[in-house]
C-alpha positions in Angstrom: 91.2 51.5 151.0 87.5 52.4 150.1 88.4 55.9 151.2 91.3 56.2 149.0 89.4 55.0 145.7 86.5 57.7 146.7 89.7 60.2 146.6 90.9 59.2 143.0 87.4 59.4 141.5 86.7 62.6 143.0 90.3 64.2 141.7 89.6 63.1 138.2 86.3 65.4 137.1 88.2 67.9 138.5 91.6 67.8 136.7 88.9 67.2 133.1 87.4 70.6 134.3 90.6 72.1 134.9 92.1 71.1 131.2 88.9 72.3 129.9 88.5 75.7 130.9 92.3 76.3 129.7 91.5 75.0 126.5 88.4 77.5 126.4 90.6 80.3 128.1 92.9 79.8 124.8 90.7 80.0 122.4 88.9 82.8 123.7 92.1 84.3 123.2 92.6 83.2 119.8 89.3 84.6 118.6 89.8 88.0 120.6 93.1 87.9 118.8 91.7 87.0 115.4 88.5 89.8 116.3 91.8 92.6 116.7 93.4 91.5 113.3 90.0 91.5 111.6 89.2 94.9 112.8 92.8 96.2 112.1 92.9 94.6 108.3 89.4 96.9 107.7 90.4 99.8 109.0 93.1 99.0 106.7 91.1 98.8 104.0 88.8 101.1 104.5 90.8 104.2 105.9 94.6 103.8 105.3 94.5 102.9 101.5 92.4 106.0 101.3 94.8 107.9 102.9 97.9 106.3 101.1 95.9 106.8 97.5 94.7 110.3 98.3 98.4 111.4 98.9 99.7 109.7 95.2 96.8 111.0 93.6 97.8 114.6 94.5 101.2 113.8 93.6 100.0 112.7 90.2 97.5 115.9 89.8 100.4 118.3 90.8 103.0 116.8 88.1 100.5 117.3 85.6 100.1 121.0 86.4 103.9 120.8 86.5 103.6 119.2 82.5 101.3 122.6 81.8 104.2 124.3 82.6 101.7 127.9 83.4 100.6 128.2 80.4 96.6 127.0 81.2 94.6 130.0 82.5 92.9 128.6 85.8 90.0 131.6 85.7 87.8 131.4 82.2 88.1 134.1 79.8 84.7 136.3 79.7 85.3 136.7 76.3 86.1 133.7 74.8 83.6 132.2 72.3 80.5 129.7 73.2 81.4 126.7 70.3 85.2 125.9 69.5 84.0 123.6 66.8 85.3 120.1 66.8 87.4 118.9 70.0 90.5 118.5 69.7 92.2 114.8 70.6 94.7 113.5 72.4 96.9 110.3 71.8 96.6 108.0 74.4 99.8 107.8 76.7 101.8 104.3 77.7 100.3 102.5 80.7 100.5 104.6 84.1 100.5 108.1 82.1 98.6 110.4 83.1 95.8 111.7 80.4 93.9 114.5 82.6 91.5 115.2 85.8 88.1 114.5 86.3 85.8 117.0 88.3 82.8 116.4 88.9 81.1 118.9 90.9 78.0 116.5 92.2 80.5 114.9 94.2 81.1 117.7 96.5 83.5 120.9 95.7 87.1 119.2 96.4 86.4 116.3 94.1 89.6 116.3 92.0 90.5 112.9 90.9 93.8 112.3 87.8 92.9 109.8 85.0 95.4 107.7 84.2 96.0 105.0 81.5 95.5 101.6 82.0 92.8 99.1 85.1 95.3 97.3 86.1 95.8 97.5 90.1 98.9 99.2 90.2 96.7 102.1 88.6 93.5 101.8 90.7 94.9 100.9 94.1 96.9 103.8 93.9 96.5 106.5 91.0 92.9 107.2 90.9 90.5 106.7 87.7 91.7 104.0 85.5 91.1 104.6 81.7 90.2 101.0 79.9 92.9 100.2 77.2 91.4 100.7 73.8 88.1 102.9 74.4 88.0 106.3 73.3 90.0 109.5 74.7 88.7 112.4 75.8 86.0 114.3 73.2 86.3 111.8 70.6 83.3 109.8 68.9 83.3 106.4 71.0 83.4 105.8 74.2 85.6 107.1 76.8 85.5 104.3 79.4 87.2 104.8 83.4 86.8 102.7 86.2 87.8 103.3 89.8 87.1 102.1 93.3 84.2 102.9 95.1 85.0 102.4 99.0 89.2 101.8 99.2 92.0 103.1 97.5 90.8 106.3 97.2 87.3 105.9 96.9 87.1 108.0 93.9 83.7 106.8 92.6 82.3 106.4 96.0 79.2 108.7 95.4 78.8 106.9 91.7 74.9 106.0 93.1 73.9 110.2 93.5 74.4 111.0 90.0 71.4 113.3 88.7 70.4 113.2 85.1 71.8 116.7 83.9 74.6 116.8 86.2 77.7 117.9 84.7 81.0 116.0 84.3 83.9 117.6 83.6 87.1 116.2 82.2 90.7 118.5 81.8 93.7 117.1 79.3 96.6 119.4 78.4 94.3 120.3 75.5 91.3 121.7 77.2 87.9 121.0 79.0 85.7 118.3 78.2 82.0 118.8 79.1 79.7 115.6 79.6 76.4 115.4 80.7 75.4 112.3 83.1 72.2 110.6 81.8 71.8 107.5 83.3 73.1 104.1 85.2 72.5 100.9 85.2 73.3 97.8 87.4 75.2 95.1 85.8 77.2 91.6 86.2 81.4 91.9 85.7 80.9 89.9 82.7 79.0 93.1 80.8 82.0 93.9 79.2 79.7 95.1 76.0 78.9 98.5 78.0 82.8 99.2 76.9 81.3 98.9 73.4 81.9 102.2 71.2 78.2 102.5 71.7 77.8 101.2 74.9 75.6 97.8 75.0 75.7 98.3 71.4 78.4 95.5 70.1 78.6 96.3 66.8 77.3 99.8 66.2 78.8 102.6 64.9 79.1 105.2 66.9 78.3 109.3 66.1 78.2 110.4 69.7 80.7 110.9 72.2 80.5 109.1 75.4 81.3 108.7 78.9 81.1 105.6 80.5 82.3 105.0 84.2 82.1 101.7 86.2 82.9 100.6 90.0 82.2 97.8 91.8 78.1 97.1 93.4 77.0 97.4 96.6 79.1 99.6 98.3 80.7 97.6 100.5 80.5 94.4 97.9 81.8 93.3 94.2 79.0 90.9 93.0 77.8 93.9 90.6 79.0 96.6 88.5 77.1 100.0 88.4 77.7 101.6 85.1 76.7 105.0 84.3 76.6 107.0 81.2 77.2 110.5 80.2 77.4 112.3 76.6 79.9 115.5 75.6 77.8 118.1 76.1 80.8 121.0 75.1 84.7 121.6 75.0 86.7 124.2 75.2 90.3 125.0 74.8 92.7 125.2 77.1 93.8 129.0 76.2 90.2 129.9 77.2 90.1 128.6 80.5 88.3 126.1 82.4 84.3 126.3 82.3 83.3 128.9 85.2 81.3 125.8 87.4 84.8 124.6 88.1 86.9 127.9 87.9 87.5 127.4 91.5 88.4 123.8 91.8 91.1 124.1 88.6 92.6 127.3 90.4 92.6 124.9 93.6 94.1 121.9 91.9 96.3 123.7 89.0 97.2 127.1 90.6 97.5 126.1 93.9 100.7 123.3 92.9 
């Protein structure tokens, strides 16, 4: 009888062990299974909507050298005059149309991006630079205002941080070329919607300049900020006189070349 108590006690730790490592043994599993998930949602995020928003984007870049229809030269003329006067303007189209492409050649030699109409997310998860609703177009006096993403969807402001005062940014309608000059950024909380302003930071001024304002999301890999940086137009020229000879190649790339 004694020896058969002694037998009982001794079985019980060991069934408690037993349902204790297969409790561990599952949720190891869970986490290993929730680790896979994790890692699969960010590569996700972080390679496959580039991929998917790379693909569109080119779509949307070859249907507006389809809308040219081979009429823009893709080379610059050598002897097409140094001041076309006042830029011509575009009307803004309906949401999702496309207004032009953005080069800017900081950004490395293939940096082609469209500019489309409208921040909403159907435009940047998938179309590429979002122009804000009721800022300027292209060349006028105002502010031109895009935002984009900076590390999915495309990535298309991705290198936003390397801008160089003086670098050149370059913006293409069915009209012509629009040349703005970067001058500086500036780090900012999403509620700073006043650097939309027609003079940016400016509510209430009246603008006699013409400017470029682009914004993404701060850090990189975060959305707590926004990093803002500023450019003025610098130049234009007309369509019929070809692109400005910095970006001869890239236009022949992107136009010529669909």
């Amino acid at each position: 009888m004694v020896l058969q108590e002694k037998a009982r006690s001794a079985a019980a730790p060991a069934t408690g062990v037993v349902i204790l490592r297969g409790t561990v043994q599952v949720l190891g599993e869970l986490l290993i299974t929730a680790g896979v998930i994790l890692l699969l949602f960010v590569a996700w995020q972080l390679w496959w909507t580039n991929v998917e928003s790379d693909a569109k984007q080119h779509e949307v870049i070859k249907e507006f050298a389809q809308g040219l229809g081979g009429t823009a030269p893709v080379r610059p003329d050598p002897a097409a005059p140094e001041d076309y006067g006042v830029p011509v303007l575009s009307e803004a189209p309906g949401h999702g149309g496309t207004i032009g492409i953005m080069y800017i050649p900081r950004f490395g030699p293939n940096y082609t991006r469209p500019i489309v109409q409208g921040t909403s997310s159907d435009v940047l998860d998938t179309l590429g630079l979002g122009h804000y609703n009721n800022t300027a177009m292209p060349g006028a006096v105002g502010n031109f205002a895009v935002a984009g993403h900076r590390q999915t969807h495309g990535a298309v402001l991705d290198n936003i941080h390397t801008l160089v005062p003086g670098d050149k940014i370059y913006v293409q309608t069915k009209d012509g070329y629009y040349v703005y000059v970067f001058r500086n950024n500036q780090i900012v909380l999403p509620s700073r919607t006043d650097v939309l302003e027609p003079v940016p930071t400016q509510p209430g001024a009246k603008p006699t300049e013409s400017f470029l304002t682009m914004t993404s999301c701060n850090p990189r890999f975060g959305s707590q900020e926004r990093i803002i940086a500023y450019a003025l137009l610098d130049s234009w020229r007309p369509a019929s006189a070809g692109p400005p000879a910095e970006i001869a190649t890239q236009v022949a790339a992107a136009i010529g070349g669909n």
